[in-house]
N, C-alpha and C positions, 0 to 999 in steps of 0.2 A: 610428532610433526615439528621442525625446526621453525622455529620465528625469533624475530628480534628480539631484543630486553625490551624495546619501546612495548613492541605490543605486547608481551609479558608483563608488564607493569599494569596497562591497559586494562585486559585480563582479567589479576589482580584486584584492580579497582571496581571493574564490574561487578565480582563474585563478593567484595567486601560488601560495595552500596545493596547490593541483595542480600545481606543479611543483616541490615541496621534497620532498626523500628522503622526510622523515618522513608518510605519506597521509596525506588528511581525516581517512581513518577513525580512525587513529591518535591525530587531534590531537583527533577528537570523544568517543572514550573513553580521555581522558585520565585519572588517579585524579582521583573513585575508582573509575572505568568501569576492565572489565579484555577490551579485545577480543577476545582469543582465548576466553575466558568465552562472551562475548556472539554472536560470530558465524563460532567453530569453527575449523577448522586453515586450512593454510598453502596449499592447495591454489587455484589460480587458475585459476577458471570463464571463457571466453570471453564467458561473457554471465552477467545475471542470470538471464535465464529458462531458460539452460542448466544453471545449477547445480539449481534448483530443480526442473526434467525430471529431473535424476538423482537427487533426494533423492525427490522425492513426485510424481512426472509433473505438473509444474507444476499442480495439483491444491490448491486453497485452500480454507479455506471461515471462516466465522463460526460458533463453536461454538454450535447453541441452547441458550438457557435450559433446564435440567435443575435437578431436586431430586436431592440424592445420598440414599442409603439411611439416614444416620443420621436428618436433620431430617423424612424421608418416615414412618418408625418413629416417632418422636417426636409429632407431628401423630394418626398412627392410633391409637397408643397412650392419647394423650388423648383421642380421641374413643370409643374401645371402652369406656372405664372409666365404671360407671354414675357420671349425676353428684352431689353431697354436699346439693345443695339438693332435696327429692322436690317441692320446688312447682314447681319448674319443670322441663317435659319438652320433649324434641327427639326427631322422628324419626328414624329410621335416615337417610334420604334427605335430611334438611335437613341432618343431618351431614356427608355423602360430598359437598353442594354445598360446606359451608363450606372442608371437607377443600383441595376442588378451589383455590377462590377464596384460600387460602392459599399454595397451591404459584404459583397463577398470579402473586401477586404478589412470590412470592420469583423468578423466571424476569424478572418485570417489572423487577429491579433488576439483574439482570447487564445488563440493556442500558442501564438508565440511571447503570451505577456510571460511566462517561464524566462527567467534568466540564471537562477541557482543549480548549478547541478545535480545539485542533491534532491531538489524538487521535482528535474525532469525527471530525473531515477523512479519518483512516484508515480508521475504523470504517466512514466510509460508500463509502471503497470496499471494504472487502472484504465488504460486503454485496451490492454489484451484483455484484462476483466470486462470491459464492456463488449469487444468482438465474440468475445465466448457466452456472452447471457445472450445479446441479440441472435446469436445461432440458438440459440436455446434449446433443449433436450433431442430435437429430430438429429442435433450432432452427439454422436457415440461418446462412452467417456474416453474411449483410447485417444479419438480425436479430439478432445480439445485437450485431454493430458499433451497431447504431442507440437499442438498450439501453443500449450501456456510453457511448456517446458522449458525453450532458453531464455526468455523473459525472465520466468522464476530465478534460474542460474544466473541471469546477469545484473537482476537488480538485488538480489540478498547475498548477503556473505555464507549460505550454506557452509562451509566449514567451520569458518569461525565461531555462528551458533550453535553450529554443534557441539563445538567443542566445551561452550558457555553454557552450555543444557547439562551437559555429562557433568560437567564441577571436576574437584579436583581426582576422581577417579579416572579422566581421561591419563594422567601417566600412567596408568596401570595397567594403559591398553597396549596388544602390540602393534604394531605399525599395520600388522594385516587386519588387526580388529576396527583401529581409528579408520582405515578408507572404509569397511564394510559400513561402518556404523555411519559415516557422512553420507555413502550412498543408498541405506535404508533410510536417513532423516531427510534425503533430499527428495527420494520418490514419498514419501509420505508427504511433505509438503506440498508436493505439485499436487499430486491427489487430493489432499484437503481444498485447495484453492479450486483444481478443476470441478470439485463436488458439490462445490457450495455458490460457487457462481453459474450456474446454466440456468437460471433466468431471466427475465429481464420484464418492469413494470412502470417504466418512465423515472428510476429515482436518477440522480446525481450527484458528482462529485466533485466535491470543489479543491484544489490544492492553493494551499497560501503561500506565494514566492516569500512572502517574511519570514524566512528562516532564521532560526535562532542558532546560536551557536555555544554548545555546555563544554567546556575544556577542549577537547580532540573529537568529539562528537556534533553531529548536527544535530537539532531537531525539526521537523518537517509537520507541519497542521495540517489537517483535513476536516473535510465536512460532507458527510454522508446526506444527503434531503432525500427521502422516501416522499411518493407523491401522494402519499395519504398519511403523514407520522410527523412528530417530529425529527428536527435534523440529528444526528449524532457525529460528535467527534474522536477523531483518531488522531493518534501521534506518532509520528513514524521514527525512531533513534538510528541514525545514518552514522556509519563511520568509515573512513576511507582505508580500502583496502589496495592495496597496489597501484595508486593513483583517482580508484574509483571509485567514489559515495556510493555506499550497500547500504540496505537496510539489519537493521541487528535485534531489531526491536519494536514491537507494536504493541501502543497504550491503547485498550478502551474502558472508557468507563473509571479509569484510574489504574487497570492491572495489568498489570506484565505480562506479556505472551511469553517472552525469555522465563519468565519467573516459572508460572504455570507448567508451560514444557520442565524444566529442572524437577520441579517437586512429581512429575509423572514418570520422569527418568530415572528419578533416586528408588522407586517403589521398583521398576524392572533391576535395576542393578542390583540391591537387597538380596532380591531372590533368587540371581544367578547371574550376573556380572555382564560382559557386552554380548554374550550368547541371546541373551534371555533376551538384551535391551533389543537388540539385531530381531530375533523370532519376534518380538511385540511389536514394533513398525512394521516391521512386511505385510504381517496379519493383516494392523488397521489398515495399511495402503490395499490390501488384497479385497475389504470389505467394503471403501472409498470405492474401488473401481467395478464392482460387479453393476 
């Protein structure tokens, strides 16, 4: 696959930071970032979507827009109180619209308080993750795979992690093996994601517009609230691809999902190189989707 020197360097720098003592995670919440703050103890998940099965049954959602009780009070309060001008009168009912057209527009700015790009890129997926758990298991797995699918495709760089998973054996592929190998890692990811999200139990999720920014990379904060748990943190590593902040990378708990994926790659490649790698995704996507 041709790409620039830029993102070759890029590249590069990735597969290095993944193999210095010190993790990505590490070196992305450097000060004034404090990771164990940010994304909890010391304990190491086999996978990301395993830790998040034990915290909140992989269970996400996009908090909706809500008025809390003080500004709700406030709002009634002035509309109850008779008003100081007697030439001018309002009905009870044209009240209780304005009431309403008030609250709706305070709900209208939690979802437009997003102004980073890199952040909507999160926001809109955890909005198809929320439409796919609120449909919850009475929808087929083909259909919400077919849901979540160009979501997936347009908020992750799917090629470029792929290519970041295989490490330096991706030159050794041929150019028929690199597309096979990106379209076995890309239906296994939709599948992972369609799999693990088709519930839904009141949790929420919050995205921090205070993005950080680590050299050519973004970072993007999250916060998981299960409504019986505590909250758990996620880190999203955004890098722009052909103009567009993707995702490349997701922290929990402190570990790499890039990381994870690579050391699961290295064990199929060992044993029989992008054959083997190719036949071991289809499988898991084949056993994801039954």
């Amino acid at each position: 696959m041709a790409v620039h020197s830029s993102s070759e360097r890029w590249i590069q720098t990735v597969q290095s930071d993944e193999r210095s003592p010190w993790s990505i995670a590490q070196r992305l919440a450097a000060p004034p970032w404090n990771v164990g703050k940010l994304v909890g103890g010391r304990s190491r998940p086999a996978d990301v979507f395993a830790f998040l099965t034990s915290r909140t049954s992989t269970q996400l959602a996009l908090a909706p827009p809500s008025v809390t009780g003080p500004l709700s009070t406030r709002i009634y309060d002035h509309a109850s109180r008779p008003l100081r001008n007697p030439t001018i009168s309002m009905t009870p009912r044209f009240l209780m619209l304005l009431c309403a057209l008030l609250i709706a527009a305070v709900g209208d700015l939690a979802y437009a308080a997003l102004r980073d790009p890199a952040a909507i890129q999160v926001q809109t997926l955890t909005n198809s993750l929320l439409k796919s758990m609120q449909a919850g298991r009475a929808e087929s797995m083909a259909e919400r795979y077919r849901s979540l699918e160009p979501v997936i495709e347009q908020v992750f760089a799917l090629p470029l992690v792929t290519r970041l998973a295989v490490g330096p054996d991706w030159a050794n592929f041929s150019p028929e093996q690199q597309k096979a190998v990106i379209a076995a890692f890309t239906r296994f990811t939709i599948a992972n994601y369609a799999y693990n999200f088709r519930d839904f139990d009141g949790e929420k999720f919050e995205v921090d517009d205070n993005v950080q920014t680590r050299g050519t990379d973004k970072i993007v904060r999250t916060r998981v609230i299960p409504a019986h748990d505590t909250p758990v943190s996620l880190l999203y590593r955004m890098h722009e691809v052909n103009g567009t902040w993707k995702i490349v990378d997701v922290y929990s708990n402190g570990i790499s999902e890039l990381t994870l994926r690579r050391s699961d790659f290295a064990a199929a490649l060992a044993t029989g190189g992008a054959p083997v790698l190719i036949a071991h995704l289809n499988q898991s996507s084949d056993r994801l989707m039954k």
